[in-house]
Backbone as XML, in Angstrom:
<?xml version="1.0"?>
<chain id="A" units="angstrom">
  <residue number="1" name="UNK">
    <atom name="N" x="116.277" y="96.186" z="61.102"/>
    <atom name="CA" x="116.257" y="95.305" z="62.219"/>
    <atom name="C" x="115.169" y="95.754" z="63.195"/>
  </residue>
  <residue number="2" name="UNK">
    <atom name="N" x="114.240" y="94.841" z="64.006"/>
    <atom name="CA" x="113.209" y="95.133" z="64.679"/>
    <atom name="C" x="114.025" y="95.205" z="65.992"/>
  </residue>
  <residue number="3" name="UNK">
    <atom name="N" x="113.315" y="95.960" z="66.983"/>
    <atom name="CA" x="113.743" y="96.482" z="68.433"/>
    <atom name="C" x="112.687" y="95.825" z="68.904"/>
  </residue>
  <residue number="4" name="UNK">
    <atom name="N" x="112.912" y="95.249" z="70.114"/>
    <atom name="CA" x="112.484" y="94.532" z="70.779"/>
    <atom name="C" x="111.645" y="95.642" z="71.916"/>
  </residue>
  <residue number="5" name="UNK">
    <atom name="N" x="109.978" y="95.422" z="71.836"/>
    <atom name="CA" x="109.362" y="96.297" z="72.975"/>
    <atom name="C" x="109.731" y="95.127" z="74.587"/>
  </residue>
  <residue number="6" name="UNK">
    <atom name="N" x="109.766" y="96.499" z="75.220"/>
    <atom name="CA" x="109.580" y="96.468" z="76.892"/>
    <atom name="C" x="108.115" y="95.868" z="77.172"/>
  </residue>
  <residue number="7" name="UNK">
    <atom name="N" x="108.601" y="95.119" z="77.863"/>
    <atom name="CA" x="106.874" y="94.386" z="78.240"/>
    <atom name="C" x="106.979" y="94.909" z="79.384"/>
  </residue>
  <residue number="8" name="UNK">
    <atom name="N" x="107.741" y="95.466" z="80.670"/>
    <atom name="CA" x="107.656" y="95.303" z="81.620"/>
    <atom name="C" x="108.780" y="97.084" z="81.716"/>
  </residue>
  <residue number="9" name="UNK">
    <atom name="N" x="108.701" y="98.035" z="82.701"/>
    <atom name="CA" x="109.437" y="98.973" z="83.028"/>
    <atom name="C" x="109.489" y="99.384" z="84.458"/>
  </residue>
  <residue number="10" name="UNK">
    <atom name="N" x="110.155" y="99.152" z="84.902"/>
    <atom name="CA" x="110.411" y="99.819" z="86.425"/>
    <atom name="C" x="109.411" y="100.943" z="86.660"/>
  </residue>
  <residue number="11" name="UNK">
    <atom name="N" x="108.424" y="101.315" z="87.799"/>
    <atom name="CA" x="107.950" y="102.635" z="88.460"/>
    <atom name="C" x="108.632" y="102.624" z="89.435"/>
  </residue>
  <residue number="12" name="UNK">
    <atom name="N" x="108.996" y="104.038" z="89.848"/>
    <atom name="CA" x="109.027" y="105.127" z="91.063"/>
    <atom name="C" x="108.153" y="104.184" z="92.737"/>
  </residue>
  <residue number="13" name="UNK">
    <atom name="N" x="108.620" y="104.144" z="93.655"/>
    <atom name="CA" x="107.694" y="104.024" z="94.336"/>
    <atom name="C" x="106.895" y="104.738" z="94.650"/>
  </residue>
  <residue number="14" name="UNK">
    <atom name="N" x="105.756" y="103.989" z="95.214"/>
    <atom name="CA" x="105.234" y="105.098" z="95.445"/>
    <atom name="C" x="104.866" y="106.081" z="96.593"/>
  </residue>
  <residue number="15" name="UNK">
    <atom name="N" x="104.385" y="106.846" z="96.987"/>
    <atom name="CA" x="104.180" y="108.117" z="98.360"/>
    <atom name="C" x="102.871" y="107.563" z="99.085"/>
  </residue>
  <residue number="16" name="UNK">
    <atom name="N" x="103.216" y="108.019" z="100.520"/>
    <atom name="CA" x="101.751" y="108.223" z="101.064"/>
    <atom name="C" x="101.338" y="109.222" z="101.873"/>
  </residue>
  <residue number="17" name="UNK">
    <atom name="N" x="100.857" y="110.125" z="101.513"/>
    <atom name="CA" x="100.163" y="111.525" z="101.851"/>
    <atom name="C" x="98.888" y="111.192" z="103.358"/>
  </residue>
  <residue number="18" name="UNK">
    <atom name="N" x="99.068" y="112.079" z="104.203"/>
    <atom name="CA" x="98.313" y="112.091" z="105.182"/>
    <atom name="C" x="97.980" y="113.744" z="105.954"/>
  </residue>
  <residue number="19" name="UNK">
    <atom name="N" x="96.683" y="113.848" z="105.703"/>
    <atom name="CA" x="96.271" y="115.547" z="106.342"/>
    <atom name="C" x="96.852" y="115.125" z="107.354"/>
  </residue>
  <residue number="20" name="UNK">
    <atom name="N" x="97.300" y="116.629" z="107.780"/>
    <atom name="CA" x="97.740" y="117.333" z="108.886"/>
    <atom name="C" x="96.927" y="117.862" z="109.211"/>
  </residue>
  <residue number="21" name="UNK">
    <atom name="N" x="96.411" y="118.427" z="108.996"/>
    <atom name="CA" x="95.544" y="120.335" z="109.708"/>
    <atom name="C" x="94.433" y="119.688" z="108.813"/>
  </residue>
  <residue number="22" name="UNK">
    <atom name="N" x="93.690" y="120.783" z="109.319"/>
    <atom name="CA" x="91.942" y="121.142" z="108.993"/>
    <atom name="C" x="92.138" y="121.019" z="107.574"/>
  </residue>
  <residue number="23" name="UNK">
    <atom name="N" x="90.890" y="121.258" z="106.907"/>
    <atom name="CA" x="91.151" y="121.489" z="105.687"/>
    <atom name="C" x="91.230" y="122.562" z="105.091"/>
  </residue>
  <residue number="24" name="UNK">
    <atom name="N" x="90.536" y="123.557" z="105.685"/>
    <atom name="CA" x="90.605" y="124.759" z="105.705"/>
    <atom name="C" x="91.672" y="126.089" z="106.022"/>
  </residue>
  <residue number="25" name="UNK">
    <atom name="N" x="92.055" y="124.987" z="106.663"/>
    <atom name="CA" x="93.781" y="125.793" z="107.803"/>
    <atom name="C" x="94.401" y="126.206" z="106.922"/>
  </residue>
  <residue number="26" name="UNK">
    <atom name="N" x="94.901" y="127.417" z="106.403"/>
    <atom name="CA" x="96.053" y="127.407" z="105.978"/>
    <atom name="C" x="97.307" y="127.860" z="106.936"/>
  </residue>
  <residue number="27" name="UNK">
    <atom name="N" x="97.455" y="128.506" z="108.266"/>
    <atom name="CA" x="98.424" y="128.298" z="108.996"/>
    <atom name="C" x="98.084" y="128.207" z="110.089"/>
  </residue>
  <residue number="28" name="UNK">
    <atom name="N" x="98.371" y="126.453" z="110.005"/>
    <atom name="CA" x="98.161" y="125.652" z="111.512"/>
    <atom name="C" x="98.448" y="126.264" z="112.987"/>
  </residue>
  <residue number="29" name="UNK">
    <atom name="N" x="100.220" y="126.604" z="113.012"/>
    <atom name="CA" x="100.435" y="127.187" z="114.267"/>
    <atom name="C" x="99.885" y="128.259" z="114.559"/>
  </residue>
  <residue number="30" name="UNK">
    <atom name="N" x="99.458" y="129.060" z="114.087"/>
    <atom name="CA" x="98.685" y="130.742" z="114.041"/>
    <atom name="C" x="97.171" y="130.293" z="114.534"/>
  </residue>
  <residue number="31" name="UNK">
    <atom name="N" x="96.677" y="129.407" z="113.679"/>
    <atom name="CA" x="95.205" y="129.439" z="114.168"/>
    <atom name="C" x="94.657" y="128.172" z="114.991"/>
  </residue>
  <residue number="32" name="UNK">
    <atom name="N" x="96.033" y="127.146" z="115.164"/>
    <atom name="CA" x="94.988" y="126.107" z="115.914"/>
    <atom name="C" x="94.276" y="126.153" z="117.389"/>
  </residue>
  <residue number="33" name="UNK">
    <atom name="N" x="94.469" y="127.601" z="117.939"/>
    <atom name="CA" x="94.071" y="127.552" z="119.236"/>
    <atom name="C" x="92.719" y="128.281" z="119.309"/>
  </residue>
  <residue number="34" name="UNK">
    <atom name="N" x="92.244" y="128.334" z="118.045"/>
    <atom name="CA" x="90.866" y="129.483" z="117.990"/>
    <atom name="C" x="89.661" y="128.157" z="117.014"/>
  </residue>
  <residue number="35" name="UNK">
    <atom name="N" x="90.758" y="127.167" z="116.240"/>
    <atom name="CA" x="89.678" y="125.707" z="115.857"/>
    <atom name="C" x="88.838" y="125.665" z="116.614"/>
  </residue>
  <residue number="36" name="UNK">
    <atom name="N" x="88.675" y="125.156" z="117.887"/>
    <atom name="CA" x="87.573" y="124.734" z="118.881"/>
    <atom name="C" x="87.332" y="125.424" z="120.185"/>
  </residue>
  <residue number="37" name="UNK">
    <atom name="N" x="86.333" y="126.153" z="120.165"/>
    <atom name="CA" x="86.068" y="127.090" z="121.645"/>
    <atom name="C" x="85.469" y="126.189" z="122.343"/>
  </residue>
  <residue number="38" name="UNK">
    <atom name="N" x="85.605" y="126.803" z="123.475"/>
    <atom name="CA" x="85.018" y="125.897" z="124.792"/>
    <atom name="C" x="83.704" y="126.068" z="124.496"/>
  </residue>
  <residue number="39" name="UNK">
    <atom name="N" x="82.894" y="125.831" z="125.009"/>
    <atom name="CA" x="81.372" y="125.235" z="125.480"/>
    <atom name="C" x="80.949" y="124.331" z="126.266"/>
  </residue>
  <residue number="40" name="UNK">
    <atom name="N" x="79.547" y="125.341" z="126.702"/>
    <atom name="CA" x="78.866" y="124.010" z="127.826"/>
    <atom name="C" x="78.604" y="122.888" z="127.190"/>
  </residue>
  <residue number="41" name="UNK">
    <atom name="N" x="78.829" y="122.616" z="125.774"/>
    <atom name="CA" x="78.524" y="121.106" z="125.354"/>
    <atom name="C" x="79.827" y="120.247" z="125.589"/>
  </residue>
  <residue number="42" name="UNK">
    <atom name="N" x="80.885" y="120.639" z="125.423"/>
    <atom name="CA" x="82.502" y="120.067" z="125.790"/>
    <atom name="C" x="82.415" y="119.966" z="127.022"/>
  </residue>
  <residue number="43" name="UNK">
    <atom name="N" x="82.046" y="120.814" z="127.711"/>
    <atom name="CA" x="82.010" y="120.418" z="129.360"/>
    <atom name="C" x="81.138" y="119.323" z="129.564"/>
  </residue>
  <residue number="44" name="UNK">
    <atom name="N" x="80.294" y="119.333" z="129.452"/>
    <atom name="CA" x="79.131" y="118.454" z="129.205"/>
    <atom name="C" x="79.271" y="116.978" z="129.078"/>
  </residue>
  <residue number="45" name="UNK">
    <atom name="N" x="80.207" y="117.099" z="127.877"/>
    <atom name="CA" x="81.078" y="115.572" z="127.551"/>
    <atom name="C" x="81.506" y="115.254" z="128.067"/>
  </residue>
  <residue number="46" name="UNK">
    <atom name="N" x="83.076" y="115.984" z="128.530"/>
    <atom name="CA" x="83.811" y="115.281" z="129.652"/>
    <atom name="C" x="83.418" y="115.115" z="130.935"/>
  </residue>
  <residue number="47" name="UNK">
    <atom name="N" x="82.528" y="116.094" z="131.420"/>
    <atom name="CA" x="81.970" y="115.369" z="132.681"/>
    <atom name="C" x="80.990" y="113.746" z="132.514"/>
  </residue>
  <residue number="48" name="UNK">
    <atom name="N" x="81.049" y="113.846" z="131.434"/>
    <atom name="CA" x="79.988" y="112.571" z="131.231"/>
    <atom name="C" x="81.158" y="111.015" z="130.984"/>
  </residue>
  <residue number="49" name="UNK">
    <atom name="N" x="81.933" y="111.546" z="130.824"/>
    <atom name="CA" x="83.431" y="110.496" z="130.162"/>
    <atom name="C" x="83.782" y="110.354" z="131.968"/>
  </residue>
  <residue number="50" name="UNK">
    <atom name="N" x="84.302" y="111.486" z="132.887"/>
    <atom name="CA" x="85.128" y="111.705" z="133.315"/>
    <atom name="C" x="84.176" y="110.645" z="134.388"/>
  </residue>
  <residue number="51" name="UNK">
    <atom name="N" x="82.622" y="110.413" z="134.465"/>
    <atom name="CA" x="81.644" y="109.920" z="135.787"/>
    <atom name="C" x="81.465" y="108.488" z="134.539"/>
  </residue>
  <residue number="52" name="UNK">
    <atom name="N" x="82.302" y="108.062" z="133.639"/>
    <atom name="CA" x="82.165" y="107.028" z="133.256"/>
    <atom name="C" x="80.927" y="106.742" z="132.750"/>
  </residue>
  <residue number="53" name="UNK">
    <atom name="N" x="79.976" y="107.436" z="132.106"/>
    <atom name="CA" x="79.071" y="107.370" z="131.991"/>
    <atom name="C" x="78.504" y="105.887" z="131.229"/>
  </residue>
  <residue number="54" name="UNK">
    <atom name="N" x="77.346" y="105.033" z="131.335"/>
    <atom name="CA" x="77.169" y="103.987" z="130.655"/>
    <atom name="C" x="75.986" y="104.096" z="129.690"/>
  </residue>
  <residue number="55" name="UNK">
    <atom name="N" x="75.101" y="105.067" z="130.246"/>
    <atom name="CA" x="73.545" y="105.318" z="129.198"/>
    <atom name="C" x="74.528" y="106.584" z="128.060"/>
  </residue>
  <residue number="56" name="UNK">
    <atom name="N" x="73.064" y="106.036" z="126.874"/>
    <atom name="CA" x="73.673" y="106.871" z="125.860"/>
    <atom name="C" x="74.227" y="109.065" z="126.597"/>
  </residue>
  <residue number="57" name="UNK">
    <atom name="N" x="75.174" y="109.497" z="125.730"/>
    <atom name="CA" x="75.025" y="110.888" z="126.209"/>
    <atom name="C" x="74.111" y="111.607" z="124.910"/>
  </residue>
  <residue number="58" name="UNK">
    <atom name="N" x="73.281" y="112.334" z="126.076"/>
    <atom name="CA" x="72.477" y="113.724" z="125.102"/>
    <atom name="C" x="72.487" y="115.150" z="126.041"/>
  </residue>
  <residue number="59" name="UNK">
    <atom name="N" x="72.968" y="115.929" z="125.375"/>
    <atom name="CA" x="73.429" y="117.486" z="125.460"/>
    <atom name="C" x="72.296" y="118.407" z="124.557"/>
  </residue>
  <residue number="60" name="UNK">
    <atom name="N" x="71.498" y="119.044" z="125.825"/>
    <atom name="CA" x="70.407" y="120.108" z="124.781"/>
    <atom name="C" x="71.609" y="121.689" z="124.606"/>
  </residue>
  <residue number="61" name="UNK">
    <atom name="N" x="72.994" y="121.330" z="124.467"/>
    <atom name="CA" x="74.076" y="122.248" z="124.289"/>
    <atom name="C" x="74.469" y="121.682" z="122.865"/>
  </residue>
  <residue number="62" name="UNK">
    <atom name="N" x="74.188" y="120.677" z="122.383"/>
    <atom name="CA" x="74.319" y="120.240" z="120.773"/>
    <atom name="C" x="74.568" y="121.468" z="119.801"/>
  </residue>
  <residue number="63" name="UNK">
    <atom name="N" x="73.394" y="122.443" z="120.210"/>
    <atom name="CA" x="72.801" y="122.606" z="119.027"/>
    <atom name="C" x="73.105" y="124.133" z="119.176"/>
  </residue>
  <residue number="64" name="UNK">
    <atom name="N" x="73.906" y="124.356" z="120.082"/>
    <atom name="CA" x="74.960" y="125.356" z="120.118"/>
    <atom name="C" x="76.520" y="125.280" z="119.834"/>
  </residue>
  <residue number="65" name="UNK">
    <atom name="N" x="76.916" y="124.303" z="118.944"/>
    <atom name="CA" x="78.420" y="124.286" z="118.671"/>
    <atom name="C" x="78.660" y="125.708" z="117.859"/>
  </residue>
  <residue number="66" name="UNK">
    <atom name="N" x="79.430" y="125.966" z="117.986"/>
    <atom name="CA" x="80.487" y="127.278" z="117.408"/>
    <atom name="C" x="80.445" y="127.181" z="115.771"/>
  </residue>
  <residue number="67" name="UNK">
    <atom name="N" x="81.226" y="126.209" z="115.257"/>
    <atom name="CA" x="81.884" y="125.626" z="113.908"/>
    <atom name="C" x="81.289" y="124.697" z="113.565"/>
  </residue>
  <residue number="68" name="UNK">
    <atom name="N" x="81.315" y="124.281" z="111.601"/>
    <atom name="CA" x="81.468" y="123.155" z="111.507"/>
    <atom name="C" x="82.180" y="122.107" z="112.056"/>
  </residue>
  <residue number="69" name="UNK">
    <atom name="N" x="83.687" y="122.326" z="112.407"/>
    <atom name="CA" x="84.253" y="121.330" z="113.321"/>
    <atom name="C" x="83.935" y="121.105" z="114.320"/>
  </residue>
  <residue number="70" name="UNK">
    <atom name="N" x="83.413" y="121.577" z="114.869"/>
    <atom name="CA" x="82.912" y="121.295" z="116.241"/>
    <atom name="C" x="81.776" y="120.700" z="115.811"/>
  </residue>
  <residue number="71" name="UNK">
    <atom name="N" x="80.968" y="120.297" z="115.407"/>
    <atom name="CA" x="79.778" y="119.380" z="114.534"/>
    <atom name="C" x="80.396" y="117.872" z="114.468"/>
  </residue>
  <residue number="72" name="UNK">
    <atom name="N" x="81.161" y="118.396" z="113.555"/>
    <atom name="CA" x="81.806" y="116.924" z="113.511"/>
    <atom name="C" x="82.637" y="116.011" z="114.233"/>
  </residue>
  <residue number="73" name="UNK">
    <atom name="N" x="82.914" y="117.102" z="115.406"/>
    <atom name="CA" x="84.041" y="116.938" z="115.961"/>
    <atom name="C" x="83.612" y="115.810" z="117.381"/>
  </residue>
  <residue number="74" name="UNK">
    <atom name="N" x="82.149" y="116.516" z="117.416"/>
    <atom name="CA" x="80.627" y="116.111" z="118.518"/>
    <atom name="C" x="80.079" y="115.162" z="117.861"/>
  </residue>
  <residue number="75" name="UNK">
    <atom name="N" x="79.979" y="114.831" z="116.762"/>
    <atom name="CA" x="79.291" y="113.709" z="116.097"/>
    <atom name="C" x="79.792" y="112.642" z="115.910"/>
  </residue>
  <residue number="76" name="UNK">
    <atom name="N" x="81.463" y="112.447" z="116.241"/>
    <atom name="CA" x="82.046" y="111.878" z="116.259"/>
    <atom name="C" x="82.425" y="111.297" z="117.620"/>
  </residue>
  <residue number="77" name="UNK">
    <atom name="N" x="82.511" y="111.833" z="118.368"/>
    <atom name="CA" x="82.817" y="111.492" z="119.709"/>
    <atom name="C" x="81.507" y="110.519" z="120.486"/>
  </residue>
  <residue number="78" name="UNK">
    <atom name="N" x="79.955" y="111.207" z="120.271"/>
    <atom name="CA" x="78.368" y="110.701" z="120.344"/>
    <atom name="C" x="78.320" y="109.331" z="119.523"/>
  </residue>
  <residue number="79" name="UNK">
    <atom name="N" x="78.816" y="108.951" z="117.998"/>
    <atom name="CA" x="78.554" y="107.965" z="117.946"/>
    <atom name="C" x="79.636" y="106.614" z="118.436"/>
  </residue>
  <residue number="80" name="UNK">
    <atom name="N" x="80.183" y="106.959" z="118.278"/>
    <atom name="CA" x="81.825" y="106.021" z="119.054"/>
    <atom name="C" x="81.208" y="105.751" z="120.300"/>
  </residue>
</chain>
């Protein structure tokens, strides 16, 4: 006698995964207060946010960030 195939089988739903931390982090609470040091380029910014600024912002403190995150972190904030 032939058995009849499944055309069709139930999946699992499925998950959705979202970073937390850096990528690099492996323990968040221990190190997130050493991620981003201050600098005259962070100052820089928010005084420029804080006087509402309307012309583009440029910081010759750029090119002193600390970290890669702080790169991106500035490159992100400059083009927005």
């Amino acid at each position: 006698m032939k058995t009849k195939k499944k055309m069709f089988a139930p999946i699992d739903n499925t998950k959705e995964y979202a970073e937390r931390t850096y990528y690099t982090v492996k323990y968040y609470k221990s190190e997130a207060a050493n991620l981003i040091k201050s600098s005259l380029f962070w100052s820089e910014l928010a005084n420029f946010f804080i006087n509402c600024g309307q012309k583009d912002f440029l910081s010759s403190s750029f090119m002193y960030l600390n970290s890669p995150i702080d790169f991106v972190l500035a490159s992100a904030f400059i083009s927005s």
